[in-house]
N, C-alpha and C positions, 0 to 999 in steps of 0.2 A: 330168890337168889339166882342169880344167873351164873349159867356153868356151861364150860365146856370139854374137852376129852380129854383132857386132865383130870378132871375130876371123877373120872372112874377108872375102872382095873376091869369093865365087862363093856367088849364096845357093842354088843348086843342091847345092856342099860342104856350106852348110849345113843343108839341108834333112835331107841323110843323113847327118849327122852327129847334128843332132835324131834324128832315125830310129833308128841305131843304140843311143845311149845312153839312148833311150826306157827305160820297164822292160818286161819280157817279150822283150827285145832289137829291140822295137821294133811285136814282132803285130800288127798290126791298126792302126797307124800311119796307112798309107799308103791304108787305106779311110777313117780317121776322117778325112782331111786330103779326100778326095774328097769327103766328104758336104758337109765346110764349106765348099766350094767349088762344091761343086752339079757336079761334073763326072765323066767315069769314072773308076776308079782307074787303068787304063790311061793316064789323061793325067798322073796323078801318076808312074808310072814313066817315061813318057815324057821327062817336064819333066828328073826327075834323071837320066836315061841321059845328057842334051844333047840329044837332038834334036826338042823341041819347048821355048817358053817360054810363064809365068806371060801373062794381060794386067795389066792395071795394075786391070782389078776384081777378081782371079783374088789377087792379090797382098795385094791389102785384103783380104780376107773371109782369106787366110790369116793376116793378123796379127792376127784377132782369135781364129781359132785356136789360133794360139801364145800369144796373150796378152801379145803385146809392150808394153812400155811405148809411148810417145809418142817417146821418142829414138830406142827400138830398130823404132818400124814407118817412121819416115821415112827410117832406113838400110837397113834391108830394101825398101824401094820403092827409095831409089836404087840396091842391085845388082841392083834387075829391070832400071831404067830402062838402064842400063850395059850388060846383057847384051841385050837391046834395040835397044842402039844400030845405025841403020843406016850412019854413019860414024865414018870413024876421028877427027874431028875432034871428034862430040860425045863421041864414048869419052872422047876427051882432057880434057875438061871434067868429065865425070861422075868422071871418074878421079880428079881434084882433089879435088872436093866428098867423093870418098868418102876418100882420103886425110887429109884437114882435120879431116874426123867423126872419126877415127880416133885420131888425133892430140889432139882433143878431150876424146874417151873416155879414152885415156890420164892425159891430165891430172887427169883426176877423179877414177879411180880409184887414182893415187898420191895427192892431197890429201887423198881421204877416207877410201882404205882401210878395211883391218876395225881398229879398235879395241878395244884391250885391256881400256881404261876407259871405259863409256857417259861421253860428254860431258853438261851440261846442256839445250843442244839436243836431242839425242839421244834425250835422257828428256823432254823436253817434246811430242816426235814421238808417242812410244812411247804416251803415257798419253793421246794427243789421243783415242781411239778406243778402245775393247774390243776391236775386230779384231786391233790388234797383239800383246796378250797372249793372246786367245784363239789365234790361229795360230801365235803361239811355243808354248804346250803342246800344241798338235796334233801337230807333229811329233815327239811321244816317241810318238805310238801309231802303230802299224806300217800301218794302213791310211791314215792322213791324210798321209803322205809324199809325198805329188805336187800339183801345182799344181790337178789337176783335182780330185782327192778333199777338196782342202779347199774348191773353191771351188762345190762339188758341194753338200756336207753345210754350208755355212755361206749358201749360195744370195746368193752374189755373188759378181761379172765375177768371168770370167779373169782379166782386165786388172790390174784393183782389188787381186785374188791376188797376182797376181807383184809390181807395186809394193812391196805388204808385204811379202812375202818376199827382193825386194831391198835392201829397207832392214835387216830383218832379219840378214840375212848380211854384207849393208856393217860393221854393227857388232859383229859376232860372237854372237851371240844364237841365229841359226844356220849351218848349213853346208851346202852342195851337193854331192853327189857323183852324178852320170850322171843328172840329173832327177828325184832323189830328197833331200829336206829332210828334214835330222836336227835336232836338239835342239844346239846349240853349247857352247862352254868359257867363254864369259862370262856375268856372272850381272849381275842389273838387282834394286837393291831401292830402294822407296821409302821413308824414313822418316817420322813419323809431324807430322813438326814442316815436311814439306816445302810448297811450296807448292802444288805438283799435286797433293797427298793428295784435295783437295778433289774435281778436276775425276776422279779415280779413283774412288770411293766414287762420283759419282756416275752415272761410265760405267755400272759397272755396277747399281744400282740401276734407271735405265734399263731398262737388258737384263731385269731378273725383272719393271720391271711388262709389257714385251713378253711372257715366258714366259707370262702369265697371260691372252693371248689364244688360246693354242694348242690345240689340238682334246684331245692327250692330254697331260691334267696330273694324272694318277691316280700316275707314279713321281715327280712335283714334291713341294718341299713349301715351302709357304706358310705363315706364321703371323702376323697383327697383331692388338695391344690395346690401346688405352688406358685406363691400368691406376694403383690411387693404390695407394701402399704405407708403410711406416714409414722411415724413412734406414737401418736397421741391414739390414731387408730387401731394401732395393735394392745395397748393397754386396755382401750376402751372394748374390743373385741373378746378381750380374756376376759375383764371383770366383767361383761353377758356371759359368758362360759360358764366361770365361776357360779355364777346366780344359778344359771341355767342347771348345773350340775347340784348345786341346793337342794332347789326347787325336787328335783328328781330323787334324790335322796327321801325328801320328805314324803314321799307317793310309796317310794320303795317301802321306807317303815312303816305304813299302816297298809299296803295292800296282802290282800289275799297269797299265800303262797301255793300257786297252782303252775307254773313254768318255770327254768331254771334258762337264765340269761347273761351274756356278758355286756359288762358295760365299761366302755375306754372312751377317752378323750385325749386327742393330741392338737398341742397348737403351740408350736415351740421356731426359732428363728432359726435359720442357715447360715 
């Protein structure tokens, strides 16, 4: 069962609980969590034995480590603030508050659950950005399966990552198992007559005139003209497109998932 910091009331449990189901069973964890914190790694074993605590900057700098959203770093500060506590009176209070959050959480996650059918919302989410369909095809390739490798190679937040990746999973597009993100069982298609077609097309278009600032654009490829031709030859130029673009499809589906690539075609009149 996958879990995350809702699901405890000790964020010490959850520290090692991250820890564990980290990949590599956790390696080198427990130094990365020191450095982002600026502290020993001794104080990180210490903090999960029990017998030292987070402070309250110690705690921030780790939720940006972790990458927590904004719900999930205001609950992870309150089980610092909880375990912290130097009476039993504010326990009792914090104890509420973390209860409530809980309780909250709850609610959200039966309202919105993972859905079988992307909603229109849903899809209106998805297509706001490239980042969302870029990071749903990442995780079919075997190195982009973790929070950090994609937010590594696509050079934004943690934070920004995990957001998408939980909306992601919210709607079944993908899946979590121990901190690694796979490719999910529902499928998201736009058709052609929709009204985000537009804001699609132009995400990415976008994105390639970006590509064309980049240092190595030698394996890119680029091509614009403007170009006059007869009518029989422009149809006949699309329907080789068309084929052309086929053809590419069918190599797409059976190759290997080892890169992550954009692919546009324009060929339209003036």
């Amino acid at each position: 069962m996958n879990k995350d910091v809702f699901d405890f009331t000790d964020y010490k449990a959850y520290l090692l609980h991250f820890i564990k189901h980290s990949p590599k069973n956790g390696r080198g964890v427990r130094r990365a969590m020191a450095e982002a914190i600026r502290c020993p790694v001794s104080h990180i074993s210490q903090v999960i034995s029990g017998s030292s605590q987070f402070t309250a900057e110690q705690a921030e700098e780790m939720n940006d480590y972790l990458g927590h959203t904004e719900d999930k770093a205001q609950y992870f500060m309150l089980l610092v603030h909880y375990a912290r506590a130097g009476s039993h009176k504010l326990q009792e209070r914090l104890k509420k508050q973390i209860t409530a959050a809980q309780e909250k959480r709850l609610f959200l996650k039966d309202r919105l659950g993972v859905k079988a059918e992307i909603l229109p919302a849903d899809q209106a989410t998805f297509y706001s950005s490239w980042l969302y369909g870029a990071i749903h095809v990442m995780t079919t390739i075997p190195e982009f399966q973790t929070r950090e490798k994609i937010s590594d190679h696509l050079n934004i937040s943690l934070k920004k990552t995990t957001e998408i990746l939980e909306f992601l999973v919210q709607i079944g597009l993908v899946v979590e198992n121990k901190n690694e993100y796979r490719i999910g069982t529902s499928r998201i298609h736009l058709g052609s007559d929709s009204p985000l077609i537009s804001k699609f097309h132009t995400n990415w278009r976008m994105k390639a005139i970006q590509s064309l600032d980049r240092e190595d654009t030698q394996r890119d490829l680029h091509y614009s003209s403007a170009i006059t031709l007869s009518e029989d030859d422009y149809l006949k130029i699309k329907s080789q497109l068309v084929k052309s673009i086929n053809d590419a499809k069918n190599i797409i589906r059976d190759s290997k998932e080892e890169t992550l690539a954009a692919f546009s075609v324009d060929f339209f009149k003036i």
